[in-house]
C-alpha positions in Angstrom: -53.8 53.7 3.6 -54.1 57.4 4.5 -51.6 59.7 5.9 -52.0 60.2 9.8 -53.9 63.8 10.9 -51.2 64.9 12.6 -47.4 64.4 12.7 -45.5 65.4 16.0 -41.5 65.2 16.3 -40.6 64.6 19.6 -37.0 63.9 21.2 -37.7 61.3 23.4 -38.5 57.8 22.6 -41.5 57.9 25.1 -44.5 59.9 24.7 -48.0 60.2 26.9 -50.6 61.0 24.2 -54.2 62.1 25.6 -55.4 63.6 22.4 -55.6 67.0 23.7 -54.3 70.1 21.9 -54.8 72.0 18.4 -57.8 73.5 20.2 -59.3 70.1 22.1 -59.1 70.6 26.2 -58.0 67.4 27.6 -61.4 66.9 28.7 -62.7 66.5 25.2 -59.6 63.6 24.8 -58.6 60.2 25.5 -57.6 58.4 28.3 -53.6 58.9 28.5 -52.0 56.6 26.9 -48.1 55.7 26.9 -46.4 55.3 24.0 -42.7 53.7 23.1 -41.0 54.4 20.0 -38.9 51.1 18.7 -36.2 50.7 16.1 -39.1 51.7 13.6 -38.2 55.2 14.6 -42.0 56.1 14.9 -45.0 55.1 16.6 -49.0 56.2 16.4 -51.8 56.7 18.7 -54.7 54.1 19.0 -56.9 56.8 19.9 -56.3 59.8 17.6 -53.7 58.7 15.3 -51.2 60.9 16.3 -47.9 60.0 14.7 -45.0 60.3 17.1 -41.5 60.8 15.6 -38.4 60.4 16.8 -36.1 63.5 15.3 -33.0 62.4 13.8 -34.6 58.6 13.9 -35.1 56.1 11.0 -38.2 57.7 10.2 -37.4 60.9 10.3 -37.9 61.8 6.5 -40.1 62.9 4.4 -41.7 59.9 3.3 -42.7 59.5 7.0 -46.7 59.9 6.0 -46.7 56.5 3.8 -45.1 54.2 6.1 -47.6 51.9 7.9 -49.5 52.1 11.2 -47.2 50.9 13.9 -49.2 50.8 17.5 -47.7 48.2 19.4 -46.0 49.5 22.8 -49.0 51.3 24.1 -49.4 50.7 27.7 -51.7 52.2 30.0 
């Protein structure tokens, strides 16, 4: 297992990820994608494997980079 490329801390339990920023225009993306951050307290990106997570959550800690891959709730 490898740690994700890029952590993100977000406030809301549901995120839109289209793989755009840190210098990529949408353009050069992925479709937008939906995500929905469970009782896990985290959730990554299909795509770009973006980690999304929730502050003050579960997961928010610093061992946050070894737990597993958690994709389910994407939706288009």
């Amino acid at each position: 297992m490898h740690a994700p490329p890029e952590i993100i801390r977000i406030h809301s339990r549901r995120v839109a990820c289209d793989g755009s920023g840190d210098g990529i225009p949408a353009a050069l993306g992925h479709p937008r994608i939906f995500l929905e951050i469970d009782e896990h307290g985290y959730v990554d990106c299909g795509y770009c494997d973006r980690r999304f997570v929730l502050e003050g959550g579960p997961a928010d800690t610093p061992d946050i980079v070894n737990k597993p891959d958690i994709s389910s709730g994407a939706s288009l």
